[in-house]
PDB file of N, CA, C and O in Angstrom:
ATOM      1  N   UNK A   1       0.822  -1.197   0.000  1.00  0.00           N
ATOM      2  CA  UNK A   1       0.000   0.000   0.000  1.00  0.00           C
ATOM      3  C   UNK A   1       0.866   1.261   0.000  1.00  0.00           C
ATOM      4  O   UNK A   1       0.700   2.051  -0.929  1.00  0.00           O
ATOM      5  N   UNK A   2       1.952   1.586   1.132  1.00  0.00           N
ATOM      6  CA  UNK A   2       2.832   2.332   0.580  1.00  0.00           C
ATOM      7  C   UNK A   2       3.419   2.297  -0.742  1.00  0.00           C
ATOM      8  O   UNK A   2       3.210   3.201  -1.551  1.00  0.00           O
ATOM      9  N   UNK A   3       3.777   1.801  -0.868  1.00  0.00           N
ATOM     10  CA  UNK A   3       4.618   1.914  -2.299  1.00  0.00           C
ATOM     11  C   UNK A   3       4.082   2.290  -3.359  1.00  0.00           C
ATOM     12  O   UNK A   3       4.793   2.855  -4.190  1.00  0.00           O
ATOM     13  N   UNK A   4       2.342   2.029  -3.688  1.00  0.00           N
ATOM     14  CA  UNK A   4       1.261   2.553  -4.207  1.00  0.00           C
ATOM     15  C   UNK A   4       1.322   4.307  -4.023  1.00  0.00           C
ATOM     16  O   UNK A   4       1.590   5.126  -4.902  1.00  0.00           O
ATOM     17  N   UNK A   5       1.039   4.517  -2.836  1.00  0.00           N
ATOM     18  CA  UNK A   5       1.066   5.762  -2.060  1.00  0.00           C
ATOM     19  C   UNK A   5       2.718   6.491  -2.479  1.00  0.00           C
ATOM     20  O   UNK A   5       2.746   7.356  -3.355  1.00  0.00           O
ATOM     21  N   UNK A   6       3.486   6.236  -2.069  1.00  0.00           N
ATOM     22  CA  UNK A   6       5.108   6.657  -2.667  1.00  0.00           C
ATOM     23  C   UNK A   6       5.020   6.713  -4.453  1.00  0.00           C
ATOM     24  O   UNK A   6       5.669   7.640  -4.939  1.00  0.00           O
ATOM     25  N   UNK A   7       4.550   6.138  -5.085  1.00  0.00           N
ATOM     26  CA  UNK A   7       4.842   6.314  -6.599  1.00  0.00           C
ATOM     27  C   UNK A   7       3.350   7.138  -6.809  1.00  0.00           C
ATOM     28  O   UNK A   7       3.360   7.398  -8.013  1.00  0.00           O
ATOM     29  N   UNK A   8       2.408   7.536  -6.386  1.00  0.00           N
ATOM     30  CA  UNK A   8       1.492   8.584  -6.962  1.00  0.00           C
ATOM     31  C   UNK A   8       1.885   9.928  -6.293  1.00  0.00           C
ATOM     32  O   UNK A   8       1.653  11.082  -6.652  1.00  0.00           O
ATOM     33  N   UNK A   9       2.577   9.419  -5.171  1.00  0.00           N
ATOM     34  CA  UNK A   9       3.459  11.032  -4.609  1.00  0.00           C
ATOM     35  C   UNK A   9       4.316  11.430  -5.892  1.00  0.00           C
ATOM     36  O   UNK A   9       3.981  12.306  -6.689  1.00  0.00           O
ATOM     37  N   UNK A  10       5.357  10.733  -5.966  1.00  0.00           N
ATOM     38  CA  UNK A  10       6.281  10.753  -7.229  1.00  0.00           C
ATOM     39  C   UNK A  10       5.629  11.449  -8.244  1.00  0.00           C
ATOM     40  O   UNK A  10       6.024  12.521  -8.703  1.00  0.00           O
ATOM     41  N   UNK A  11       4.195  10.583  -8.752  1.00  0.00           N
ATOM     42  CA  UNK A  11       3.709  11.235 -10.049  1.00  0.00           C
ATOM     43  C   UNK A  11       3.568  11.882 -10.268  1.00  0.00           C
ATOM     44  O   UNK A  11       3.881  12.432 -11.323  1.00  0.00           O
ATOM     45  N   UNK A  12       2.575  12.523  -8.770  1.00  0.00           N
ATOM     46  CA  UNK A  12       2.094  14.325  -8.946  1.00  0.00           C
ATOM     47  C   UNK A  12       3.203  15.356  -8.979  1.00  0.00           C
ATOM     48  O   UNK A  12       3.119  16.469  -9.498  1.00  0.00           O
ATOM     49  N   UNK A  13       4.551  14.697  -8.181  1.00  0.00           N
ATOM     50  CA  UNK A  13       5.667  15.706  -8.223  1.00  0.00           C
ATOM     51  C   UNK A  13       6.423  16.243  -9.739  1.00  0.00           C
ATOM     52  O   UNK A  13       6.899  17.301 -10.151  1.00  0.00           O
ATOM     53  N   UNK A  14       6.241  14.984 -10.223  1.00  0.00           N
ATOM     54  CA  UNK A  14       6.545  14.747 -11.363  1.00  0.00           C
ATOM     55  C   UNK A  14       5.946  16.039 -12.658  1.00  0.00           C
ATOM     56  O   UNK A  14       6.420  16.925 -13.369  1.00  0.00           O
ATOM     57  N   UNK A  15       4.550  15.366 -12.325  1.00  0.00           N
ATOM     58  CA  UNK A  15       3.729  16.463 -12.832  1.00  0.00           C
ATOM     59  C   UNK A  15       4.084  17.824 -13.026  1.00  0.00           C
ATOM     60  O   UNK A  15       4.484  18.609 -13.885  1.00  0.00           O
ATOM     61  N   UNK A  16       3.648  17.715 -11.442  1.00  0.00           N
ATOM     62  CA  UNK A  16       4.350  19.681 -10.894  1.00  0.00           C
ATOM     63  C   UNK A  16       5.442  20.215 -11.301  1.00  0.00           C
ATOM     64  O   UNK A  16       5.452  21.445 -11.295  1.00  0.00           O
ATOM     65  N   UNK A  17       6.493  19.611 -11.703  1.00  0.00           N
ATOM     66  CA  UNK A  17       7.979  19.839 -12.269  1.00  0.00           C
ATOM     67  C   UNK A  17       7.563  20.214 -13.501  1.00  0.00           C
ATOM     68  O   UNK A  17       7.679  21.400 -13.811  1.00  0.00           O
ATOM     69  N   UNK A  18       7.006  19.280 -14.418  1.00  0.00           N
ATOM     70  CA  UNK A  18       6.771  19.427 -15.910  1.00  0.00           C
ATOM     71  C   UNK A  18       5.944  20.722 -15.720  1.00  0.00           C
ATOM     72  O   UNK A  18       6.448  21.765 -16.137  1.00  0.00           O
ATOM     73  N   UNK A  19       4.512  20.766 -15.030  1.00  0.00           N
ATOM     74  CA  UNK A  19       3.882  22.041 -15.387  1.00  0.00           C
ATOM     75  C   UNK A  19       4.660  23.449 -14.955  1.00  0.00           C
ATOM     76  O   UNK A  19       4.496  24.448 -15.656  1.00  0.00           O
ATOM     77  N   UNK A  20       5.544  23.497 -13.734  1.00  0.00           N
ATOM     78  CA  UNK A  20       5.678  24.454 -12.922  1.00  0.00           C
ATOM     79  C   UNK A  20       7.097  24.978 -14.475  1.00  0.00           C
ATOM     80  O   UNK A  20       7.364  26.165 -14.660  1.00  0.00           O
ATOM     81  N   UNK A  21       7.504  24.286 -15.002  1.00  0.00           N
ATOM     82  CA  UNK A  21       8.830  24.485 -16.141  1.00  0.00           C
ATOM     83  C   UNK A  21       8.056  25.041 -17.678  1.00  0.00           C
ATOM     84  O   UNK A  21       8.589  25.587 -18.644  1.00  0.00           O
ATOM     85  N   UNK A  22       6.717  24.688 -17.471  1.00  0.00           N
ATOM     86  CA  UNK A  22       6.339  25.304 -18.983  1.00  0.00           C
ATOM     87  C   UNK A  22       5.813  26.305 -18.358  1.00  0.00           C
ATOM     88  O   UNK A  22       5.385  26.973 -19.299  1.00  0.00           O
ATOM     89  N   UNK A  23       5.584  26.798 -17.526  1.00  0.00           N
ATOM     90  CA  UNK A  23       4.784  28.222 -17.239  1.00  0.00           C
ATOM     91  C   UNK A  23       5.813  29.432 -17.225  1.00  0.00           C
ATOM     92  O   UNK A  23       6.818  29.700 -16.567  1.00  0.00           O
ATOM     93  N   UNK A  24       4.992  30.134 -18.413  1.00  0.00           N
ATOM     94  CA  UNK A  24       6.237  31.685 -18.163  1.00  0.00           C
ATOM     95  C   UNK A  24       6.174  32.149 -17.669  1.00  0.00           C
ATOM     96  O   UNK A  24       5.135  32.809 -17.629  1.00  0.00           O
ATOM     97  N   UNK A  25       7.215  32.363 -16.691  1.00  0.00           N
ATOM     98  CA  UNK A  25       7.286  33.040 -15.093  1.00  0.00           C
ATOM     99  C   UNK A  25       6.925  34.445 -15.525  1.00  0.00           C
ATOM    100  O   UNK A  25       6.012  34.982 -14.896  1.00  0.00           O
ATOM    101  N   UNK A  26       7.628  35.265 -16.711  1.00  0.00           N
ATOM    102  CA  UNK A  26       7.434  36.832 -17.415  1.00  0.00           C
ATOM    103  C   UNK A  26       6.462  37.140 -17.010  1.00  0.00           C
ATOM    104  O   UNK A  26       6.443  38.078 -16.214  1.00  0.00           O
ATOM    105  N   UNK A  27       4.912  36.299 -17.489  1.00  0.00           N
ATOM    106  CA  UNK A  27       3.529  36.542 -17.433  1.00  0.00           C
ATOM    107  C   UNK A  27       2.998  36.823 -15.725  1.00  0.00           C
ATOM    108  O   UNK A  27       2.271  37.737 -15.335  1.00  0.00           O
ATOM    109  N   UNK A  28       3.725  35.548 -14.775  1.00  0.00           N
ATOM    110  CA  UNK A  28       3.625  35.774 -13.734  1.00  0.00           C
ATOM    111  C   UNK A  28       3.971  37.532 -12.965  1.00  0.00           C
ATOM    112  O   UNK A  28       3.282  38.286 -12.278  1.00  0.00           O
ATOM    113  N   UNK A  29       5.146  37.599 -13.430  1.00  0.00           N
ATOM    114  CA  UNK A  29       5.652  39.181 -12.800  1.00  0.00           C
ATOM    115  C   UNK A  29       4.763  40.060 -13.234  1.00  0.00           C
ATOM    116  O   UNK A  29       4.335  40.890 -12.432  1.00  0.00           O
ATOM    117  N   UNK A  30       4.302  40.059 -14.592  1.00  0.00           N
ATOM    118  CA  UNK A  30       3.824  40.972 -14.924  1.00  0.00           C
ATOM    119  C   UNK A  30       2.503  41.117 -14.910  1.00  0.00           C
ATOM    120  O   UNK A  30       2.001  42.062 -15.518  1.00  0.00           O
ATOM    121  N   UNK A  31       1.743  40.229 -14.233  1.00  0.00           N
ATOM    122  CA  UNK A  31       0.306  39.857 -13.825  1.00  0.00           C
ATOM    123  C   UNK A  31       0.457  40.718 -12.479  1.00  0.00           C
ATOM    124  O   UNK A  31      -0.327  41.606 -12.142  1.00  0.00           O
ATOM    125  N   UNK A  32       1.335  40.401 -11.928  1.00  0.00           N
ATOM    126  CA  UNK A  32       1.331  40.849 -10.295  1.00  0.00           C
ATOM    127  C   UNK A  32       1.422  40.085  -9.541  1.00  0.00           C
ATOM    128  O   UNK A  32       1.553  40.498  -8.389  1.00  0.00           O
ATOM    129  N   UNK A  33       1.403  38.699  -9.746  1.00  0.00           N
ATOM    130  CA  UNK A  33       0.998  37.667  -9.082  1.00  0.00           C
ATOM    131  C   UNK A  33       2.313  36.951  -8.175  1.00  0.00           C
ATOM    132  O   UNK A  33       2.215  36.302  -7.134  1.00  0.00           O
ATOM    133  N   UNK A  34       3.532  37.297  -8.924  1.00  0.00           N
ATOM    134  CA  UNK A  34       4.623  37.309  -8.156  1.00  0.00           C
ATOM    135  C   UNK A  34       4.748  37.811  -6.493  1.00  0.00           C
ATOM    136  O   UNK A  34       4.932  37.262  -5.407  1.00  0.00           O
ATOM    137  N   UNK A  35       4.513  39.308  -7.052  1.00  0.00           N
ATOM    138  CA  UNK A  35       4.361  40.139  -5.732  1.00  0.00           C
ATOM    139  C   UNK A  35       3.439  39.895  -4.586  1.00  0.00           C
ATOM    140  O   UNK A  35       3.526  40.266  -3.416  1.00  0.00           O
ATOM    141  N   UNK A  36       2.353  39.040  -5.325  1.00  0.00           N
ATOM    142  CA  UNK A  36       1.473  38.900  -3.965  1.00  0.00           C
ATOM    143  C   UNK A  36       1.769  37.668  -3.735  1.00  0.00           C
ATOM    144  O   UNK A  36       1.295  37.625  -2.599  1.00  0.00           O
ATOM    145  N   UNK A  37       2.267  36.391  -3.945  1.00  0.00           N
ATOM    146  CA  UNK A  37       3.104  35.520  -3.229  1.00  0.00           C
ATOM    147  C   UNK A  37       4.131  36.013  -2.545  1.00  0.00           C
ATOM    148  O   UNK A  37       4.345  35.556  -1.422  1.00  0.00           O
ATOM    149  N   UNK A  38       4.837  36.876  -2.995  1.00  0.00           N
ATOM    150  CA  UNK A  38       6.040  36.932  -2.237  1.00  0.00           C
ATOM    151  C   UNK A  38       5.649  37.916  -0.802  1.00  0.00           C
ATOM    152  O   UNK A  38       6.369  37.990   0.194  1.00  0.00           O
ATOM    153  N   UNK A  39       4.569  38.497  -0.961  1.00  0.00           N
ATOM    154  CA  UNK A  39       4.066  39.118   0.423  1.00  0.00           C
ATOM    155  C   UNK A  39       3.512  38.517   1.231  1.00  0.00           C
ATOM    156  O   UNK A  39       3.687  38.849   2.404  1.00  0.00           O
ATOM    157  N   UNK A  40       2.416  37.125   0.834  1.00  0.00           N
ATOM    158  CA  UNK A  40       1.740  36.184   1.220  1.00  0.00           C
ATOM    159  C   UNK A  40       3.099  35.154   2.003  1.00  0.00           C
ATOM    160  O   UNK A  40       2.810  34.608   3.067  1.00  0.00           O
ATOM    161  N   UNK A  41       4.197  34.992   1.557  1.00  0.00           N
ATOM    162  CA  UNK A  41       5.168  34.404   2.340  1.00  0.00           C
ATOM    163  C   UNK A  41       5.719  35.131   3.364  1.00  0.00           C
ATOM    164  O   UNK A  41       6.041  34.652   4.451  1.00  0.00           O
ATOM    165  N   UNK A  42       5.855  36.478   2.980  1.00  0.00           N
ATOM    166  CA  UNK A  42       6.029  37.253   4.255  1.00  0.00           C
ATOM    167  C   UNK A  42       5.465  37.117   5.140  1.00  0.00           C
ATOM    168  O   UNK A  42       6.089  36.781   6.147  1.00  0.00           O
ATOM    169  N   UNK A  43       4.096  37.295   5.218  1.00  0.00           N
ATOM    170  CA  UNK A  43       2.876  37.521   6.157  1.00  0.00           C
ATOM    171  C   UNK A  43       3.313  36.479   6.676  1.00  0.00           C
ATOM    172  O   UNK A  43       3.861  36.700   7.756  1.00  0.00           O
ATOM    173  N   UNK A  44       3.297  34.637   6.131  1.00  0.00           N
ATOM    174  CA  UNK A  44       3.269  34.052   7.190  1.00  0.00           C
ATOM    175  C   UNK A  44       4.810  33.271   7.811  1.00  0.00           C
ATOM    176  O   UNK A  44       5.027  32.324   8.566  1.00  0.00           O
ATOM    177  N   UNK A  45       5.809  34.375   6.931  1.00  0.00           N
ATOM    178  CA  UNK A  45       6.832  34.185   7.734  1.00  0.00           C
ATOM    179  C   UNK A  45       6.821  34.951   9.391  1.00  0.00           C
ATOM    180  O   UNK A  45       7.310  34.498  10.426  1.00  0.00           O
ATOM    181  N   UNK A  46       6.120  36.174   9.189  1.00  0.00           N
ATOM    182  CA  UNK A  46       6.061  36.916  10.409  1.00  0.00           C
ATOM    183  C   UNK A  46       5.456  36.530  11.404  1.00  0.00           C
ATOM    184  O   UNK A  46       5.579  36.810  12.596  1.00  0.00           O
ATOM    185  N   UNK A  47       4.378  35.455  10.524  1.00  0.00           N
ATOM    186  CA  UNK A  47       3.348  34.510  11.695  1.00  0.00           C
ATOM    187  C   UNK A  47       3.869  33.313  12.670  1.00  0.00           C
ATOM    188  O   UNK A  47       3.530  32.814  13.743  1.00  0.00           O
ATOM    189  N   UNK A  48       4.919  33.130  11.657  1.00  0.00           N
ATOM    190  CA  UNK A  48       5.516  31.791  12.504  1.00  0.00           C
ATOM    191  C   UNK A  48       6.708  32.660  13.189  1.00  0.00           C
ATOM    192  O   UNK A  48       7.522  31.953  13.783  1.00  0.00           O
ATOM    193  N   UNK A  49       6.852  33.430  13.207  1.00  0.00           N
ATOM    194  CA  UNK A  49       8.208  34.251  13.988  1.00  0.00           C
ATOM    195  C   UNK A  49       7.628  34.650  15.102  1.00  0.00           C
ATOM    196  O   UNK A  49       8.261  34.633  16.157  1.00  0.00           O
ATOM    197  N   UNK A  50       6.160  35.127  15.036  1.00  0.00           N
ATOM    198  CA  UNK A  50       5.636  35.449  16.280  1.00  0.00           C
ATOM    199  C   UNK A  50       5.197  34.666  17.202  1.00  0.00           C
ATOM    200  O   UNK A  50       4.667  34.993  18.264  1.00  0.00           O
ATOM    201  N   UNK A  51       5.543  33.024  16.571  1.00  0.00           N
ATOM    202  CA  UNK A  51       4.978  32.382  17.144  1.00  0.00           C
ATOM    203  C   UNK A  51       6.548  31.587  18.343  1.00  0.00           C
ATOM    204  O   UNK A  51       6.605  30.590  19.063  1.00  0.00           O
ATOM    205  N   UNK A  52       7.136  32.230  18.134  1.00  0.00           N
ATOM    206  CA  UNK A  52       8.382  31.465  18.592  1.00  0.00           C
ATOM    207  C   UNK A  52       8.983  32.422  19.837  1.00  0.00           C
ATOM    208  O   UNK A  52       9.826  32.074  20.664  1.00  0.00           O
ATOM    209  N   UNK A  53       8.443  33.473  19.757  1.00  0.00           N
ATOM    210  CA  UNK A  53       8.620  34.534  21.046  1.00  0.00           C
ATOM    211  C   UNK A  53       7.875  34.411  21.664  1.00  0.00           C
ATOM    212  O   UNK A  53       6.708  34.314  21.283  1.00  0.00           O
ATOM    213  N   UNK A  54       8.340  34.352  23.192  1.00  0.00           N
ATOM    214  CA  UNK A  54       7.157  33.585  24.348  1.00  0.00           C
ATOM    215  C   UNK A  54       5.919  35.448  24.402  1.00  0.00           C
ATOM    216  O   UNK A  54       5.902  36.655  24.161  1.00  0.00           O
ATOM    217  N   UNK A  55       5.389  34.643  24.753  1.00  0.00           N
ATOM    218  CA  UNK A  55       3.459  35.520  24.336  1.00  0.00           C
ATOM    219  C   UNK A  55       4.267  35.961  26.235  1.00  0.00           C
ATOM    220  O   UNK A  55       5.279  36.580  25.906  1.00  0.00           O
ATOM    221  N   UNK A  56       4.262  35.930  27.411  1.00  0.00           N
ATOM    222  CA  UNK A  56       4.523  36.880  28.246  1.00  0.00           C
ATOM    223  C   UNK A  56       6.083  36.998  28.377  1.00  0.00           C
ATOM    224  O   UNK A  56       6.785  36.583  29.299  1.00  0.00           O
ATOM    225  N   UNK A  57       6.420  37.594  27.355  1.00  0.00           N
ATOM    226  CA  UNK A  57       7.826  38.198  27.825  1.00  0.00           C
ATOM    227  C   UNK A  57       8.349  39.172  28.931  1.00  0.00           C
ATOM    228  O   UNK A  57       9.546  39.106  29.207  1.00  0.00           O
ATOM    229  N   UNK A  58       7.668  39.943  29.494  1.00  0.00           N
ATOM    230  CA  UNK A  58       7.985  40.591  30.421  1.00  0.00           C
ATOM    231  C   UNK A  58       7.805  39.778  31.894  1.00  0.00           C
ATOM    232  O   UNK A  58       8.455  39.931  32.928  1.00  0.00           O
ATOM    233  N   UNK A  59       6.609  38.796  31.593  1.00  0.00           N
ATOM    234  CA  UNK A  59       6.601  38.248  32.897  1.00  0.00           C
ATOM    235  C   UNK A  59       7.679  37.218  33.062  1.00  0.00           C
ATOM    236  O   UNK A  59       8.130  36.958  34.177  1.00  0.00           O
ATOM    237  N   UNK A  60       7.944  36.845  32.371  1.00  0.00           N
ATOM    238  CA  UNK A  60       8.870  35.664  32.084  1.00  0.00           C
ATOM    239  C   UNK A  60      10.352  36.530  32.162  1.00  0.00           C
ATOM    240  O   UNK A  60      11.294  35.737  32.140  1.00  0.00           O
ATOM    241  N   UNK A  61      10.731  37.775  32.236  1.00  0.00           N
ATOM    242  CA  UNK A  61      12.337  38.732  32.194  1.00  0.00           C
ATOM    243  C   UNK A  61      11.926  38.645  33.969  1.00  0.00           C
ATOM    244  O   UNK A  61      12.493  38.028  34.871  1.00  0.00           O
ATOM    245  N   UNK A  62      10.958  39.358  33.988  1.00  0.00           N
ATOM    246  CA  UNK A  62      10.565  39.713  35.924  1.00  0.00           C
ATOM    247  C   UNK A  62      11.111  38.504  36.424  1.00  0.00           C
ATOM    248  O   UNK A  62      12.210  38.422  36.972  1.00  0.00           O
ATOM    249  N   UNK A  63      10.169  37.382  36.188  1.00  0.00           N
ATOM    250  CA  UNK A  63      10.614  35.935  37.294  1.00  0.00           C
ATOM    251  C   UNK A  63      11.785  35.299  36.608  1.00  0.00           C
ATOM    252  O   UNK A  63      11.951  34.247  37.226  1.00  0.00           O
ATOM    253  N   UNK A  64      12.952  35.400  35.377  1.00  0.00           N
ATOM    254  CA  UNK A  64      14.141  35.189  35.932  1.00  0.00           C
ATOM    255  C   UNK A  64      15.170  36.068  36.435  1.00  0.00           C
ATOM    256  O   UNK A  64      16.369  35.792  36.473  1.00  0.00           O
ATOM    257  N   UNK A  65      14.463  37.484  36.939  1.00  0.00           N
ATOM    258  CA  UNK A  65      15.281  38.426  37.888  1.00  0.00           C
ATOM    259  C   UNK A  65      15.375  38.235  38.779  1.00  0.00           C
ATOM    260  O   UNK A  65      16.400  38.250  39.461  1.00  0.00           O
ATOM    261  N   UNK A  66      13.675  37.840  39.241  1.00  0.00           N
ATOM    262  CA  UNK A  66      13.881  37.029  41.049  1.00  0.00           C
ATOM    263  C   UNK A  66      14.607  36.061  40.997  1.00  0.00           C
ATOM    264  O   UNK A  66      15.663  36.270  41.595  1.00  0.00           O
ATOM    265  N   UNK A  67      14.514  34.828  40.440  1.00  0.00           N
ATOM    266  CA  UNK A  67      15.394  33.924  40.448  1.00  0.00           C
ATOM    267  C   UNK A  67      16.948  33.831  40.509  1.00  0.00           C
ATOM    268  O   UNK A  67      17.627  33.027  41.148  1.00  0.00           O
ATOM    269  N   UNK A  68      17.377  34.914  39.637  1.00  0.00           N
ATOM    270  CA  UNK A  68      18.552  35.485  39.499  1.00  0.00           C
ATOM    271  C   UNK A  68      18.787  36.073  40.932  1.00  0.00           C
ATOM    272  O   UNK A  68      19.929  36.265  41.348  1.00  0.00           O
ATOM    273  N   UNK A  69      17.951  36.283  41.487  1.00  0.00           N
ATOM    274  CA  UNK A  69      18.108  37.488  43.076  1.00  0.00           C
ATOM    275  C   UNK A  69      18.176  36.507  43.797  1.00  0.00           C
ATOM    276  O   UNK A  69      19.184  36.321  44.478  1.00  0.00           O
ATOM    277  N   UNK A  70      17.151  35.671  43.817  1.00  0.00           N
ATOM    278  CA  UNK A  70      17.311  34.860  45.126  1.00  0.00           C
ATOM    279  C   UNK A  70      18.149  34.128  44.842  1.00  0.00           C
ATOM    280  O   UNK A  70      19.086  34.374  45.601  1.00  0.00           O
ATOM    281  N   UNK A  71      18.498  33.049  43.942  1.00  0.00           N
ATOM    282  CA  UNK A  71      20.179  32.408  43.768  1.00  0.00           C
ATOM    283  C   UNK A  71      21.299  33.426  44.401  1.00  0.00           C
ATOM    284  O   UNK A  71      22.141  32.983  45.182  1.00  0.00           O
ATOM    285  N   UNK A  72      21.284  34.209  44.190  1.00  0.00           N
ATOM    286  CA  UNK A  72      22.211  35.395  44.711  1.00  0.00           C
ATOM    287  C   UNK A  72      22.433  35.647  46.316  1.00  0.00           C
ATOM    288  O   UNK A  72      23.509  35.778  46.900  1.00  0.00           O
ATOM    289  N   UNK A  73      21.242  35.673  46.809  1.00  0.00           N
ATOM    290  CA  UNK A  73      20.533  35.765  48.103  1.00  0.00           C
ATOM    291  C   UNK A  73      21.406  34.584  49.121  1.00  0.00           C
ATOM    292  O   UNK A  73      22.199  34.594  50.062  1.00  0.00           O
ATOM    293  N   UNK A  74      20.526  33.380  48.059  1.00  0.00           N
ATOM    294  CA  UNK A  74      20.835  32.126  48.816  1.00  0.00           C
ATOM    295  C   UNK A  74      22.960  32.027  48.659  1.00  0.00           C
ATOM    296  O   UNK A  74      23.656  32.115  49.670  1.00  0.00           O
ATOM    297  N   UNK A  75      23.402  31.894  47.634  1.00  0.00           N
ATOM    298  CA  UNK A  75      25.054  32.030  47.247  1.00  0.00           C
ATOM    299  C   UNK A  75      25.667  33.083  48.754  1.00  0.00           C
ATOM    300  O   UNK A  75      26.485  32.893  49.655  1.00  0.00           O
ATOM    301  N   UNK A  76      24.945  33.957  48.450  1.00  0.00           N
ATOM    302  CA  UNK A  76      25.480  34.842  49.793  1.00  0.00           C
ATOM    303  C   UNK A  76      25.225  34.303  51.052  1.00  0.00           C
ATOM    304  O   UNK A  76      26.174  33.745  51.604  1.00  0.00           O
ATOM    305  N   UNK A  77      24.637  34.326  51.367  1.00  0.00           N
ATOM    306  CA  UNK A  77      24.021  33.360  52.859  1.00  0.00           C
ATOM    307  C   UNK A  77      25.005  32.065  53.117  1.00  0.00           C
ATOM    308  O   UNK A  77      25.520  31.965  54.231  1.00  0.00           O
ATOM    309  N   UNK A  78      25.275  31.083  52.122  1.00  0.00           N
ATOM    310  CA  UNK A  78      26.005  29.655  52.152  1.00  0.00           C
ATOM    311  C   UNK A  78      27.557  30.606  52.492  1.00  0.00           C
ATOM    312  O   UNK A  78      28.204  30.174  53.446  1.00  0.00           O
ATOM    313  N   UNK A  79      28.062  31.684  51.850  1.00  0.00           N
ATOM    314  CA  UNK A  79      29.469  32.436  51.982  1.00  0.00           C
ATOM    315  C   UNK A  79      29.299  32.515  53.188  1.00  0.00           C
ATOM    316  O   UNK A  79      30.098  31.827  53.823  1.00  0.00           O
ATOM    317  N   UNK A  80      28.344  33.257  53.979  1.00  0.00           N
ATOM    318  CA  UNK A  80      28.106  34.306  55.129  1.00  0.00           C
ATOM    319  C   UNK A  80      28.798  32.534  56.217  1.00  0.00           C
ATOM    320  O   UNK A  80      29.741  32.232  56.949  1.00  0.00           O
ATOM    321  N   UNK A  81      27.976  32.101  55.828  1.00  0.00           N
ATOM    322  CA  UNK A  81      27.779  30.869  56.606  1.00  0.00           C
ATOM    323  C   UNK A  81      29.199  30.021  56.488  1.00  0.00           C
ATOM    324  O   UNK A  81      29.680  29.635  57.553  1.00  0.00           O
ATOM    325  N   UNK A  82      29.702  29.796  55.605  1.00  0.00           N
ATOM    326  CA  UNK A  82      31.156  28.957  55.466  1.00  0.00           C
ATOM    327  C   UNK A  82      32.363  30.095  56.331  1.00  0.00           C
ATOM    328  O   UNK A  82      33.351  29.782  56.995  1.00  0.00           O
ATOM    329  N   UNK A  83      31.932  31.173  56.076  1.00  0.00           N
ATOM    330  CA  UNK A  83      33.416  32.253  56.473  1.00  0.00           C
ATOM    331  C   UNK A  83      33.035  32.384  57.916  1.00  0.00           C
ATOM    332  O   UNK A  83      33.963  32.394  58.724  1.00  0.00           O
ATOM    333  N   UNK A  84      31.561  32.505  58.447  1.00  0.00           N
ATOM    334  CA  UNK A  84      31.632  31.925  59.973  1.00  0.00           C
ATOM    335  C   UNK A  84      31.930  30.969  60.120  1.00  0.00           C
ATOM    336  O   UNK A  84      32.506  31.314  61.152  1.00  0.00           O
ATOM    337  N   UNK A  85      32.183  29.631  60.065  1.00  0.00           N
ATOM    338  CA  UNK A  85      32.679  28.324  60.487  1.00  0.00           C
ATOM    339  C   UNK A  85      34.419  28.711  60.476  1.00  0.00           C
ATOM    340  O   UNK A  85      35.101  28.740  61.501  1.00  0.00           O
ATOM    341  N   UNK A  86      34.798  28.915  59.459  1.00  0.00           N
ATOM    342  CA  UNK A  86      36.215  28.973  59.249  1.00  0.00           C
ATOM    343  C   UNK A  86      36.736  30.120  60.743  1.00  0.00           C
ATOM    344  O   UNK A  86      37.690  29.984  61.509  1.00  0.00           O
ATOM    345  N   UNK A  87      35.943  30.920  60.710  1.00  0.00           N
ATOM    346  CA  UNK A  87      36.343  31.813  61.679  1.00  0.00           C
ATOM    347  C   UNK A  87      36.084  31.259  62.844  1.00  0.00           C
ATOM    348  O   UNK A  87      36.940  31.362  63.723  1.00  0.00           O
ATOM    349  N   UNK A  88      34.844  30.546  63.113  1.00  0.00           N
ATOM    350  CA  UNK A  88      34.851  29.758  64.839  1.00  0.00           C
ATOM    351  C   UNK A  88      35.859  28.517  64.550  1.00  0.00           C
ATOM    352  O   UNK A  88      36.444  28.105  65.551  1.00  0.00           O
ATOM    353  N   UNK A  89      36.048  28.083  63.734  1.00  0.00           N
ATOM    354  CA  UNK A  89      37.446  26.884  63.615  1.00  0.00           C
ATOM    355  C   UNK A  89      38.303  27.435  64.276  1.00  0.00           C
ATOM    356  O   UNK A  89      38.587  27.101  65.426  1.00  0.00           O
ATOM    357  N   UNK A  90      38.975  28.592  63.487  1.00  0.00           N
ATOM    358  CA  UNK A  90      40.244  29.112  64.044  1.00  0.00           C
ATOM    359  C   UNK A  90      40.218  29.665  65.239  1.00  0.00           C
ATOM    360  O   UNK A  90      41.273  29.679  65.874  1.00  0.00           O
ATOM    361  N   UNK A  91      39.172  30.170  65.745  1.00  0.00           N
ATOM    362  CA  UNK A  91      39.187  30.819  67.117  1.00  0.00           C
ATOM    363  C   UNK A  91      39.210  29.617  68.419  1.00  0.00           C
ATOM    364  O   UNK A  91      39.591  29.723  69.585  1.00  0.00           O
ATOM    365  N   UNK A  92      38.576  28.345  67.588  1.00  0.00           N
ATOM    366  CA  UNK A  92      38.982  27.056  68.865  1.00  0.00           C
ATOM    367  C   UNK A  92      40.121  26.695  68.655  1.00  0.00           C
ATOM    368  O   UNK A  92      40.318  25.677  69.318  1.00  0.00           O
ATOM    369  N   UNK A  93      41.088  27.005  68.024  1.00  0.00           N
ATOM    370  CA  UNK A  93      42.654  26.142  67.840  1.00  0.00           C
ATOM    371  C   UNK A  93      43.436  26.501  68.822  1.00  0.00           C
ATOM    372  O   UNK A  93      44.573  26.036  68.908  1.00  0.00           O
TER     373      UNK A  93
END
């Protein structure tokens, strides 16, 4: 059944090659018809671009600032905490 399915893929491609090679592109430009494909690809190049930037960006910059803060927070605290030990070490020697 594939292979059925794989060679009528083929055919139509086939097709499409032969027709898409006799058509004079000239007629195309000069119809206009160029230009409004090539804007119609724009449009939904811009669609899929918008689709790849997270929809809350600002909330999403905010909560990895906190995150960024409190890692920071916590990093400081574990220092605060190791440089007291080292210091009651040495003060029992």
């Amino acid at each position: 059944m594939n292979d059925i399915a794989n060679s009528m893929g083929i055919l139509r491609a086939s097709h499409a090659l032969v027709e898409s090679s006799e058509t004079p592109v000239e007629g195309l430009f000069d119809m206009g018809k160029m230009q409004t494909m090539t804007e119609s690809v724009d449009d939904i190049t811009k669609k899929i671009q918008s689709l790849v930037e997270p929809k809350y960006r600002k909330e999403h910059e905010v909560y990895l600032e906190k995150v960024k803060d409190d890692q920071k927070k916590y990093v400081d605290a574990c220092r605060e905490q190791a440089i007291n030990k080292m210091r009651s070490m040495a003060a029992n020697r």
